[in-house]
C-alpha positions as MATLAB code, in Angstrom:
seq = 'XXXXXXXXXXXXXXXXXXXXXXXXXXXXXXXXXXXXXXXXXXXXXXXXXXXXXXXXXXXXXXXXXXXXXXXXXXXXXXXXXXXXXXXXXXXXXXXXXXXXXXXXXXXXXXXXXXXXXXXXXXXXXXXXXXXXXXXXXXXXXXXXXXXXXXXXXXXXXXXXXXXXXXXXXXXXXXXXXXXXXXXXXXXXXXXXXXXXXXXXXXXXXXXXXXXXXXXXXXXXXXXXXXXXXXXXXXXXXXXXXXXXXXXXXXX';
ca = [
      72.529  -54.937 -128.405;
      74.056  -51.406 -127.619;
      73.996  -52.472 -124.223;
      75.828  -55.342 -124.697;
      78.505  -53.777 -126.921;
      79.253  -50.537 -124.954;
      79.853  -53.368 -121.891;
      82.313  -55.091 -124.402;
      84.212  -51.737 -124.964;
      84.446  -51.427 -121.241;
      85.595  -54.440 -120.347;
      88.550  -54.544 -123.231;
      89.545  -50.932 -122.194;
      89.884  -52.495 -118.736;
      91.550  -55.266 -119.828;
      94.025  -52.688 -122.032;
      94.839  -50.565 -119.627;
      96.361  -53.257 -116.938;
      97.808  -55.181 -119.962;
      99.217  -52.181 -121.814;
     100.803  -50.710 -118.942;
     102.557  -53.835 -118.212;
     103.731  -54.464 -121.972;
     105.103  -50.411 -121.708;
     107.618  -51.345 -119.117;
     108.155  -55.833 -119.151;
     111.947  -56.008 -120.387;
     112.181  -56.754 -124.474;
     109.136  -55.012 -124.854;
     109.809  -51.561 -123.797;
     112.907  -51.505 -125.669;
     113.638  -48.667 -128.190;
     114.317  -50.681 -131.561;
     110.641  -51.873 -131.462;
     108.200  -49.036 -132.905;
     105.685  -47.632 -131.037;
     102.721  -48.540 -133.213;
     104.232  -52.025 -133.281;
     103.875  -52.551 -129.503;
     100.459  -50.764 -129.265;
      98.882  -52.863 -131.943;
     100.087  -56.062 -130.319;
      98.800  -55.054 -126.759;
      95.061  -54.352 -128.587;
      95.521  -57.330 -130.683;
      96.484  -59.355 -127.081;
      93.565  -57.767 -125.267;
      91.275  -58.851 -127.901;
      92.211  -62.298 -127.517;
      91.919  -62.378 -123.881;
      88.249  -60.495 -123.797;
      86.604  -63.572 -124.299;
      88.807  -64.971 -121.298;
      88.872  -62.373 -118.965;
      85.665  -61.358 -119.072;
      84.184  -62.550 -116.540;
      87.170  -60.990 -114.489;
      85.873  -57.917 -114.854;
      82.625  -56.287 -112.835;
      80.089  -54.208 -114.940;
      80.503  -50.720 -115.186;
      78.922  -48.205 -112.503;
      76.779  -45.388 -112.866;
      79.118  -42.995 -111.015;
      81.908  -42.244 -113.594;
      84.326  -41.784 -110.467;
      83.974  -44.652 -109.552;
      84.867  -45.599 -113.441;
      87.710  -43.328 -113.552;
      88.850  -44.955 -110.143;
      88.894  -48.303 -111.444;
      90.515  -47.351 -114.106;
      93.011  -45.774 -112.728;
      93.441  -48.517 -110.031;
      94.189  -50.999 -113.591;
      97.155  -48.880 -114.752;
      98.397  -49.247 -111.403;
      98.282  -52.639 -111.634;
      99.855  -52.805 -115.013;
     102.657  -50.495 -113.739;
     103.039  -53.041 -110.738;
     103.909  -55.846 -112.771;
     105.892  -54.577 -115.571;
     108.274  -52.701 -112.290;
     108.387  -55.785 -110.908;
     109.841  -57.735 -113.971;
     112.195  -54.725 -114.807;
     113.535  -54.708 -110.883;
     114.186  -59.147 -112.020;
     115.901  -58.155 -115.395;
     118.260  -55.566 -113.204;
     120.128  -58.576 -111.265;
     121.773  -59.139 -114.970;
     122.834  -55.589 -115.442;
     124.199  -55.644 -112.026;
     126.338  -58.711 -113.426;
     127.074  -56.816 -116.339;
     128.107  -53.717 -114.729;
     130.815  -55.580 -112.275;
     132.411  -58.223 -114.982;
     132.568  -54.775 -117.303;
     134.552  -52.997 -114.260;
     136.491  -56.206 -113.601;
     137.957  -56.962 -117.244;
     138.775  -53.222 -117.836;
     135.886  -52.063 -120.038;
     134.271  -49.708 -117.236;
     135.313  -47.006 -119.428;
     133.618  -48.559 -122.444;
     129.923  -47.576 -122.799;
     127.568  -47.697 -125.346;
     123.725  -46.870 -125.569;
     121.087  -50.150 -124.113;
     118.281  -50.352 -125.655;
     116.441  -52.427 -123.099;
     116.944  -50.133 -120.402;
     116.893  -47.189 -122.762;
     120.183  -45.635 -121.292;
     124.054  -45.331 -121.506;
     125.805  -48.117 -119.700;
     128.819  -50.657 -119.942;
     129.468  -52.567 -122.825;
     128.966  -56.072 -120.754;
     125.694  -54.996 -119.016;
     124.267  -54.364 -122.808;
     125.588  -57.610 -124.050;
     124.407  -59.342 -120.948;
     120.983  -57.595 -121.360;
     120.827  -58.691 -125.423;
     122.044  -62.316 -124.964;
     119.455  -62.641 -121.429;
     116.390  -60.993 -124.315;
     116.974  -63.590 -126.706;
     117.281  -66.421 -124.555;
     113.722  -64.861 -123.058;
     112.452  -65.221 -126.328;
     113.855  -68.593 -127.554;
     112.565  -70.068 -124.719;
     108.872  -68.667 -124.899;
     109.545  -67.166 -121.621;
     107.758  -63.804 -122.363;
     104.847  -66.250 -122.660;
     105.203  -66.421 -118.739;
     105.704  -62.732 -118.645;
     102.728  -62.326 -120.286;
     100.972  -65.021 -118.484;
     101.822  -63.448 -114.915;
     100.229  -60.366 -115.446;
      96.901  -62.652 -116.854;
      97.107  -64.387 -113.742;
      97.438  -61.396 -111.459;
      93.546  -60.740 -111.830;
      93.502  -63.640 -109.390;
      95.296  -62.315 -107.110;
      94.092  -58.675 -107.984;
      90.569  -58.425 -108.466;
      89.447  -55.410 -110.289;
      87.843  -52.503 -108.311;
      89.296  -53.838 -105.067;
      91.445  -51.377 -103.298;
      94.839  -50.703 -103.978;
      96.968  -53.195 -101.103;
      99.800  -50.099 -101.468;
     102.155  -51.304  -98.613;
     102.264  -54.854 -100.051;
     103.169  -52.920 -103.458;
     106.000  -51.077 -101.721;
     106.818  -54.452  -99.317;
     107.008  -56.836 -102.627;
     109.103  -54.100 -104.824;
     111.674  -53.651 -101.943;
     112.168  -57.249 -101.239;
     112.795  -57.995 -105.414;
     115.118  -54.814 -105.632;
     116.963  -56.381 -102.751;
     116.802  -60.069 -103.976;
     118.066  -58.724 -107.309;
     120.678  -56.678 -106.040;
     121.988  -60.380 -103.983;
     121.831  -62.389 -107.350;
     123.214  -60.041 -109.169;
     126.267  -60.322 -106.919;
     126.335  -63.951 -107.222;
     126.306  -63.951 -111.196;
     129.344  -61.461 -110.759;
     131.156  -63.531 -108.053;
     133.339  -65.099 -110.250;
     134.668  -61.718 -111.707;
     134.321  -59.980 -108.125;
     137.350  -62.943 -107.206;
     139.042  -62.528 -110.221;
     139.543  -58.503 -109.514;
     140.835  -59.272 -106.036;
     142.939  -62.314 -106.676;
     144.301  -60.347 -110.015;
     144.820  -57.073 -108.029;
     146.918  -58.454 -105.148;
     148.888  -60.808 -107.813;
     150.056  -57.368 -109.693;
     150.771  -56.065 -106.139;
     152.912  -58.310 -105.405;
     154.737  -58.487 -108.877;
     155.245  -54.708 -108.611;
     156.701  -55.214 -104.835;
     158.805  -58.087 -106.239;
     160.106  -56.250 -109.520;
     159.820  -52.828 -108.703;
     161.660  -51.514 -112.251;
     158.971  -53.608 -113.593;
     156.394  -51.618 -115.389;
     153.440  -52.995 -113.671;
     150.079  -50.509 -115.382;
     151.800  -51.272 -118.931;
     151.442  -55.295 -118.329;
     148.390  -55.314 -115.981;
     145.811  -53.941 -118.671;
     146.279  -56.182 -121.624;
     146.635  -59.029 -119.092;
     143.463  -57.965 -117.293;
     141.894  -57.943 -120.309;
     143.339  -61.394 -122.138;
     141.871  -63.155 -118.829;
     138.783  -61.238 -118.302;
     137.673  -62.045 -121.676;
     138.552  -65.660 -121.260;
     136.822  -66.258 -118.193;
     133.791  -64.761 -119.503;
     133.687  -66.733 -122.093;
     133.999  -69.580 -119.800;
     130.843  -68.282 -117.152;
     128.333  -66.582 -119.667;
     126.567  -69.657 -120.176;
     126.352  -70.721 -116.760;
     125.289  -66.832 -116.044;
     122.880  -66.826 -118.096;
     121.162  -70.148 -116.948;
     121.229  -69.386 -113.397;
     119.359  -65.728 -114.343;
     116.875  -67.459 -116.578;
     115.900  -69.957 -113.680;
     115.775  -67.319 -111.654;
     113.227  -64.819 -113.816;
     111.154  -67.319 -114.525;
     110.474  -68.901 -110.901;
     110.081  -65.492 -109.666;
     107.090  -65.257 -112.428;
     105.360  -68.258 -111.609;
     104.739  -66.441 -108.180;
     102.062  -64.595 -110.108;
     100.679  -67.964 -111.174;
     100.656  -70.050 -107.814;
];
C-alpha cells in the first residue's frame, strides 16, 4: 500500500510540474488580477483530476534520483514549451493593438496590461481584455488546457529533450504571429497612409491652413470609427486563428 501511494505522489508531481508550468505562463492565466493561491490550487485541483487519466502516461520512478531529477526537470520544460508557445499566439493581437493604437493617435496613451504584465498602449490592452473574454466565453481555454494534455502524445515523459524542434517550432509561431498580426492591423496600417498623404496634400493645397490643429481630432474621430467597425471581425479572425494553431497539439 505504501508502495502504491508513494507511486501516486510521483506520478501527480509529474503530472504538476508539466501542467503547472504551462498554467504559469498560458495567456488569462498568468495574468496579475488572479491571486497566486487561486491559480496554484486550480493547477493541483486539475492535476488531480487528470491522475486517474494520465497515469498510465507516466513511467515508474527509477532508483537513480538523477535520473528523477532529470525527468523532472525535462517536465517543466515541457510545461514552459507550451505555455511560450500560446503566449508567442496571443502576441499577434498585441501586435494589432500596438499599430491601430499608433494609427488613431493614442501611441502616447499607455496604461498597465495585466495579461502581459507590462506597460503598453491603450488598444493592445483592450485588444488583449476583449481577445481573454472571448477565450473564455467560448470554452477555448478548454483547448488550451487540452493541448498541453495531449502533448504527452507527442512528448512522452523521460524521452529526451527534441531542443532544435523547440527552437524550430517557437521561431516559426513568433514569425507566423508577427504576419497575422500585420494582417489584423492592415486596415489601420491603410488608414495611416491614405490619412497621412490626404493631410499632405491639404497642407500643400491650403498652406495658411493649420494642418496639426485639424489632423489630430480628425485622426482620432475616424480612427475610433473604423475600429469600431473592424474589432469584431479582428477578433474572429484571431480566435480562429489561436484555436487551429492549438489543435496542432491534438492531431
Amino acid at each position: 500500500m505504501q508502495e502504491l501511494l508513494s507511486l501516486e505522489i510521483y506520478k501527480y508531481m509529474l503530472i504538476f510540474m508539466r501542467l503547472g508550468s504551462a498554467i504559469m505562463l498560458m495567456p488569462g492565466f498568468m495574468s496579475s488580477y488572479i491571486n497566486m493561491r487561486l491559480r496554484l490550487s486550480f493547477a493541483l485541483a486539475l492535476c488531480l483530476v487528470l491522475l486517474p487519466f494520465l497515469s498510465d502516461s507516466i513511467p515508474s520512478p527509477t532508483p537513480d534520483f538523477l535520473t528523477t531529477l532529470q525527468t523532472c526537470g525535462f517536465e517543466i520544460i515541457y510545461g514552459i514549451f507550451m505555455g511560450l508557445v500560446m503566449q508567442f499566439l496571443f502576441m499577434a493581437l498585441n501586435l494589432a493593438g500596438n499599430f491601430a493604437g499608433t494609427a488613431i493617435g493614442f501611441s502616447s496613451a499607455q496604461m498597465f496590461d495585466p495579461s502581459s504584465q507590462a506597460q503598453s498602449v491603450v488598444l493592445e490592452s483592450f485588444f488583449s481584455i476583449i481577445a481573454l473574454t472571448v477565450i473564455f466565453i467560448t470554452d477555448l481555454h478548454h483547448t488550451m488546457l487540452s493541448a498541453v494534455i495531449e502533448s504527452y502524445a507527442l512528448f512522452p515523459v523521460g524521452e529526451p529533450l527534441p531542443l532544435g524542434d523547440f527552437a524550430n517550432f517557437l521561431s516559426t509561431t513568433l514569425n507566423k504571429s508577427f504576419i497575422i498580426g500585420f494582417q489584423l492591423a492592415s486596415p489601420f496600417i491603410a488608414f495611416t497612409i491614405i490619412f497621412y498623404v490626404g493631410m499632405g496634400l491639404i497642407s500643400r493645397l491650403m498652406p495658411q491652413l493649420n494642418i496639426f490643429f485639424l489632423s489630430l481630432p480628425l485622426q482620432i474621430y475616424l480612427g475610433l470609427g473604423l475600429l469600431f467597425v473592424t474589432i469584431p471581425a479582428i477578433i474572429f479572425w484571431f480566435i480562429n486563428y489561436y484555436e487551429a494553431n492549438l489543435h496542432k497539439f491534438s492531431s
